[in-house]
N, C-alpha and C positions, 0 to 999 in steps of 0.2 A: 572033312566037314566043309562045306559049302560056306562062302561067304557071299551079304549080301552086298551088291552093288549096286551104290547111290549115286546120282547124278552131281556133278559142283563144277562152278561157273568158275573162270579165274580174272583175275584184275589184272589187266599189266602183260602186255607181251615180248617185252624184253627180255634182254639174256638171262635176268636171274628166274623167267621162268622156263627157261631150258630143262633148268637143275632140276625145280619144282613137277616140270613135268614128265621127265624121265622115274622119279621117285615114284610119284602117284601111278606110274603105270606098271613099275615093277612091281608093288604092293598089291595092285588087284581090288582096293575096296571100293573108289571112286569112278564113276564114266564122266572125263571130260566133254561138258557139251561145246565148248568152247571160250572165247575171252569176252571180255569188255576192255575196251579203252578207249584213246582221246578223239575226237574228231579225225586228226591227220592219221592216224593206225586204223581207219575202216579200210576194210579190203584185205590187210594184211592177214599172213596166215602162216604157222608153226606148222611143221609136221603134218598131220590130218586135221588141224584145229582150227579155226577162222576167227578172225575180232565181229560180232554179231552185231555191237550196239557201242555205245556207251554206259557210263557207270550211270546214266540218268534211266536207264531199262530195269535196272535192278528190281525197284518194287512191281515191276509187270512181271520181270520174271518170278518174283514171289505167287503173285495171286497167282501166278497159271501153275502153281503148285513146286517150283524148284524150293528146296531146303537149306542148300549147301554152297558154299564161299570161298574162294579162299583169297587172298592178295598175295600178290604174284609181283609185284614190283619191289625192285631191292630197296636196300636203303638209300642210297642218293645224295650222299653227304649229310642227312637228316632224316628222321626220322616221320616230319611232318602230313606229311601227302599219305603213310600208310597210318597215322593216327587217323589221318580224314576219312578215308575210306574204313576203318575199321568202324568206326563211332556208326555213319552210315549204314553197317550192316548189320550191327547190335541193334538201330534201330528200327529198320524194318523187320527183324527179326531171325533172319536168318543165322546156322550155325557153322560155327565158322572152327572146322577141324583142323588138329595138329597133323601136316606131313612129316612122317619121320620115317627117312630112310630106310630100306631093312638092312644093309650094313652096319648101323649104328649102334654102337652100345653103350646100352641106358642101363642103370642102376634102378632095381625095383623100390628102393626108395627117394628119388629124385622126383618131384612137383613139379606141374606144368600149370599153367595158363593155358590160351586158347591162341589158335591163331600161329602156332609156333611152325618153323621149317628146319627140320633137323638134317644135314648134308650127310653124305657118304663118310662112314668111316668116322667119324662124330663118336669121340666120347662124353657123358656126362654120368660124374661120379654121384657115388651114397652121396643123401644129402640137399645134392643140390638145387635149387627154386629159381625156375627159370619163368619171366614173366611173359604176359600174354602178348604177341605178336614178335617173339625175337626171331630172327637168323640166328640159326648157328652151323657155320658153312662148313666144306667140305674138311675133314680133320681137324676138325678143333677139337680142345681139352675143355672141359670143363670139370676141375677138379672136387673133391669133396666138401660141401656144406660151402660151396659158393651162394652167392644172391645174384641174381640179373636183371634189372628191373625192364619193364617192358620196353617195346618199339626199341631195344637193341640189337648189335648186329655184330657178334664176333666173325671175324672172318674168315677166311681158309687160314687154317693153321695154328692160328691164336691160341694161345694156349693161358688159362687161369688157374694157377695155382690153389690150394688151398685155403678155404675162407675169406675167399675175394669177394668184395660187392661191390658192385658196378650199376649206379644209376641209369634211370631213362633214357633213352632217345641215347644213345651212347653208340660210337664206334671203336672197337677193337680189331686195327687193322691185320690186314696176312703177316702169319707170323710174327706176333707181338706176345709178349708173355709178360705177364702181371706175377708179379710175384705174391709168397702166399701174407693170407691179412690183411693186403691191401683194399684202401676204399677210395673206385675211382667215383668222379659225380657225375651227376646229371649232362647232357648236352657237349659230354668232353668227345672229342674226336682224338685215339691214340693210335700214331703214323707206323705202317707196314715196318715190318722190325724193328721198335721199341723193345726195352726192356723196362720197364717201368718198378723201381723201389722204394719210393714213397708216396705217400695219399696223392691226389690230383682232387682239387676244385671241380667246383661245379663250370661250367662255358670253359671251358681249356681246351689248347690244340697242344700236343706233344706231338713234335715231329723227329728224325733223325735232319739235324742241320747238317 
């Protein structure tokens, strides 16, 4: 069966959309027309893909018929700047599709949002509610009847256990595993190999000291 291929712009040409970019090209559904980003990244260029404009082209790129979005910038110690540009694209109207790896495997009952990047080799189990604009990078767990709430970023390897929920704008660094039941909050940053056993606050950094 023939699939059809639709054009989508990306935000952000940094490494994290290397990942992005390698995925959407193994899958086949989307043609990269190329990036947008800041003033200092014009000229710059990926692969066969060039930065064309800024994120202030977007609604021109709408009227002249493009549909398709995606943001393309990691998280960045925050979640901030990919709220901005998401809200941005909801507002002109564009749709803004989940990349998900075809290595990945997804549980057919597992909930998405929009906006999501799902890494190579990425499990998410039964259950689990992943919100709209998260990472979840290369091998991560996401184990059964988790919560993730949006503009999160588990990261290479992290691993959530069983009935974890994990507020916004959240980092789960490489290789960090949350054990099961836990509720971490909003705006927490947890540092590259934690193991995390009880609740965590909303603004918390858990680091290995």
């Amino acid at each position: 069966m023939l699939i059809e291929v639709e054009d989508i712009i990306l935000l952000g040409i940094g490494g994290h959309a290397h990942s992005v970019v390698d995925s959407i090209e193994r899958a086949g559904k989307y043609n990269i027309i190329g990036f947008l980003d800041t003033e200092e990244m014009q000229g710059k260029q990926y692969l066969d893909y060039r930065v064309l404009d800024t994120d202030n082209a977007l609604k021109r790129y709408y009227d002249n018929g493009l549909r398709n979005a995606f943001v393309t910038i990691g998280y960045l110690g925050h979640g901030t700047v990919r709220n901005r540009l998401y809200e941005q694209l909801r507002t002109i109207g564009y749709r803004i599709p989940n990349i998900i790896d075809k290595t990945a495997d997804i549980s057919a009952s597992a909930k998405f949002g929009d906006g999501i990047f799902v890494g190579k080799k990425t499990i998410i189990n039964a259950g689990a509610d992943i919100g709209s604009m998260c990472i979840i990078n290369t091998g991560a767990i996401v184990e059964h009847d988790c919560e993730v709430g949006s503009f999160t970023h588990i990261a290479v390897g992290g691993v959530l256990c069983g009935g974890v929920h994990v507020g916004t704008q959240t980092l789960i660094g490489a290789n960090a595993t949350v054990l099961q039941n836990i509720r971490i909050g909003r705006n927490v940053i947890v540092g590259a190999g934690m193991i995390i056993r009880s609740n965590v606050l909303d603004n918390t950094s858990c680091r290995i000291k």
